[in-house]
N, C-alpha and C positions, 0 to 999 in steps of 0.2 A: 883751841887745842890746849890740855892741858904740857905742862912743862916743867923737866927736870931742874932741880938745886943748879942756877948758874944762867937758866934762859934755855935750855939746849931741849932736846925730844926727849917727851915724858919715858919711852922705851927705842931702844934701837934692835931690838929682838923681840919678836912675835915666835914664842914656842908653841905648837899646840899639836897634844896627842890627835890620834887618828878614830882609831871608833870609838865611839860614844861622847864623842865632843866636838871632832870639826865636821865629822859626816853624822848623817842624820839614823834614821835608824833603817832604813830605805837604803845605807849607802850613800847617800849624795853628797854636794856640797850646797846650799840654798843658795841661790840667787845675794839676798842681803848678805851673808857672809859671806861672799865672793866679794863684791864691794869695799864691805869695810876691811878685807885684807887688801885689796888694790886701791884702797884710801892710806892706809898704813904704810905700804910700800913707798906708794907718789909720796907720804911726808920724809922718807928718810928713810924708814926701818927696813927692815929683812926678816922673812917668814919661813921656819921652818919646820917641818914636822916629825914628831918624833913618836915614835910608836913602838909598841912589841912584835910587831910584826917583822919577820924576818923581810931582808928586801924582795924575795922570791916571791912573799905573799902581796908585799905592798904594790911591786910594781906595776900591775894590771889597774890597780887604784890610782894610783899617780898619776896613769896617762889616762885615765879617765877621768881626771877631772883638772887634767892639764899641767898637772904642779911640775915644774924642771930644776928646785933649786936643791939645796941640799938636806940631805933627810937622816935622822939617826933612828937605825932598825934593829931589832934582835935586841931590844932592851937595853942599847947601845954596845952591843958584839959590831953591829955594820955603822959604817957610815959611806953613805950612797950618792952617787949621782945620779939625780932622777933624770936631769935632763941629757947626758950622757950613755946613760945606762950603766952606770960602773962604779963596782965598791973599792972606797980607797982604803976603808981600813973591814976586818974582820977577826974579829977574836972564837974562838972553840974551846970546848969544856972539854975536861981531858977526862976519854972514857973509860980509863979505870979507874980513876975519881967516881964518875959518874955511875959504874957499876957500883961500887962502896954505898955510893950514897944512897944508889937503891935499894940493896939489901938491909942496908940499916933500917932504913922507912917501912919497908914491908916487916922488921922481923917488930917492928913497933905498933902498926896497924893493922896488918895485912898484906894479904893481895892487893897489888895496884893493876889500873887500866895506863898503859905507859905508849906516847908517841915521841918520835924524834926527830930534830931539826935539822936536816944537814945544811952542811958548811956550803957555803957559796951561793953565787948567784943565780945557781940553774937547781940549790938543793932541794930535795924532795921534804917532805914532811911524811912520815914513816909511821904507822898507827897500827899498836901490836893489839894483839884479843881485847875484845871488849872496850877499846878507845871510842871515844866519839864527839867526836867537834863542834859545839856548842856556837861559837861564834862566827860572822863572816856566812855568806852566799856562795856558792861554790868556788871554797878554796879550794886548792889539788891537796888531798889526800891518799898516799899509796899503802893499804893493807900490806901487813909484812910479821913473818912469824918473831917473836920476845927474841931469841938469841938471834935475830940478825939486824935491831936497830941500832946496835953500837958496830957495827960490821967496817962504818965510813967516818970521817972527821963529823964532828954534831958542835951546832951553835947552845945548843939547849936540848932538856929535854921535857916535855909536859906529861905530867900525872893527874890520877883521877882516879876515885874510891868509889867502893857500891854504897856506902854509906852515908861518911864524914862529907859535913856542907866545908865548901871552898877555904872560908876561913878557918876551921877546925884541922883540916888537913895542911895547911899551910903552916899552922901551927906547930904540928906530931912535925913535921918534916923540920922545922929548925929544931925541936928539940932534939929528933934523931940525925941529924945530920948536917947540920948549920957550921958546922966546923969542918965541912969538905967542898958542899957547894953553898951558893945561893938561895934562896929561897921568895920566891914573889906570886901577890896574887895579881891577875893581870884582866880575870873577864871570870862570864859567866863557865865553869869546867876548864879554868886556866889557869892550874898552877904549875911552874916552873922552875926548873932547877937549872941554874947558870953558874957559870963559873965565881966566885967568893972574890967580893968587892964590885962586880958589873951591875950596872946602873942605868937608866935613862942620862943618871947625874953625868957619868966619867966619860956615855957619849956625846953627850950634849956639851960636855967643857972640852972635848977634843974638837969638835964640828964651829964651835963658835969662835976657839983660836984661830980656825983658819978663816972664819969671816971677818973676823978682828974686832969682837964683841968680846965683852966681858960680862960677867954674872951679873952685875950691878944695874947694867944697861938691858934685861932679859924679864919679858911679862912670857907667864905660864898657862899655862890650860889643860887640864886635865879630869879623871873622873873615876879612875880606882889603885889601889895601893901601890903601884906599881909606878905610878908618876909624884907617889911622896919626895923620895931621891933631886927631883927634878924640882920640885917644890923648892926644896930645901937649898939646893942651888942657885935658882933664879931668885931677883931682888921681889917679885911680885907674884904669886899663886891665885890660882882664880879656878872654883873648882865647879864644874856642872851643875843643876840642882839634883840629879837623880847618882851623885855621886855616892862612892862607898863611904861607910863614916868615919874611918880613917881617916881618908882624904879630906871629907870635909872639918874636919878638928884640924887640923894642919893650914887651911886656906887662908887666905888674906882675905878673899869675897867668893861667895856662893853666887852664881849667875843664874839663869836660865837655861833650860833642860837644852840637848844638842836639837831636838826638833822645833824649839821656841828659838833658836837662831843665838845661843845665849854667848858666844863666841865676839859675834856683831855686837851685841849688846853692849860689851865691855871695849871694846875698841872704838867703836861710837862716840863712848861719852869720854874715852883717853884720848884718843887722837880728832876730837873735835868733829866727825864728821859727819855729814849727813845735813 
């Protein structure tokens, strides 16, 4: 096993995002990386996952592949108990913010295709004309007409153009509006607008207080813009092969794709196992 300045473990935090790095593209968790997180844990450390996904989407995920510990969702808006079932913290974009910022973005592009996140553990995801969800195997999706996705409290909300490719429009949107909300790309037709300053980073430094880890002692895993934040927080980033180029100019190590097991790979040769 390799080891930290002092004798101690090389990492006492295992971060790692959810799709496109710790599940495969299937969905799953491999066999091999189930292991080397359960070699990781047996040396000391603590694993947790952190994803865009609000905890409404993830939790169906989690007890499917058994995870119970603590997970930071919505971009770090949630931080969840998987094994509990219950969110201890939850932040919301405030929607007349949120309408601002949309009006700004369309009177800059266009028309957008616009869905919404609601607040909580049981919220809906709300998908106005012409939305359509790219990522994920039947997530719940509820059709709903443009003047009633702000109707309820929203963690976020996601946009999409008949045009502009992901990074283009993520673009137009901080220039038109980077001074009201957030701006992140997060997947294939996922860009999102969050409340300004919200991060994977500021949930993932709330969620690791309470496990009484520090940034220093935190290896990363990730694979598009949206886990830079996270990067940039944790002492050690490690980024997919088929990651975004963002992301991979930001890394510490490029690993192997989420279907070559590239998760394992790295915890393998860190925590000596295998």
């Amino acid at each position: 096993m390799s080891t930290a300045p002092g004798g101690g473990l090389p990492y006492r935090l295992v971060a790692t995002d959810l799709d496109g790095t710790l599940l495969t593209s299937s969905e799953k968790v491999t066999e091999r990386t189930r292991a080397a997180l359960a070699g990781a844990v047996a040396a000391g450390a603590q694993h947790i996952i952190v994803t865009g996904r609000s905890a409404a989407w993830a939790r169906p995920v989690f007890d499917e592949i058994g995870y119970t510990g603590l997970a930071v969702c919505g971009q770090g808006a949630q931080v969840y108990d998987a094994g509990a079932h219950r969110l201890l913290t939850s932040l919301t974009l405030d929607r007349l913010v949120a309408a601002r910022a949309l009006a700004a973005i369309e009177e800059a592009v266009g028309p957008l295709a616009v869905a919404a996140d609601q607040d909580g553990l049981d919220g809906l995801v709300l998908a106005g004309p012409g939305f359509r969800l790219q990522i994920g195997t039947e997530l719940p999706v509820v059709s709903a007409a443009r003047d009633g996705l702000l109707a309820e409290p929203v963690a976020k909300l996601y946009i999409q153009h008949p045009e502009l490719s992901d990074d283009a429009l993520a673009a137009a949107a901080v220039q038109a509006a980077g001074g009201l909300v957030g701006v992140v790309m997060a997947g294939p037709g996922v860009v999102e607008l969050l409340p300004v300053g919200l991060s994977k980073a500021t949930g993932l430094a709330v969620a690791a207080l309470r496990l009484g880890v520090k940034r220093g002692e935190t290896i990363a895993f990730g694979d598009m813009p949206n886990d830079i934040p996270m990067f940039s927080w944790a002492s050690y980033g490690v980024a997919m092969a088929e990651a975004h180029e963002q992301l991979r100019a930001v890394a510490d190590e490029v690993t192997a794709g989420n279907d070559e097991d590239g998760v394992a790979v790295v915890l393998e040769r860190v925590f000596g196992l295998g």
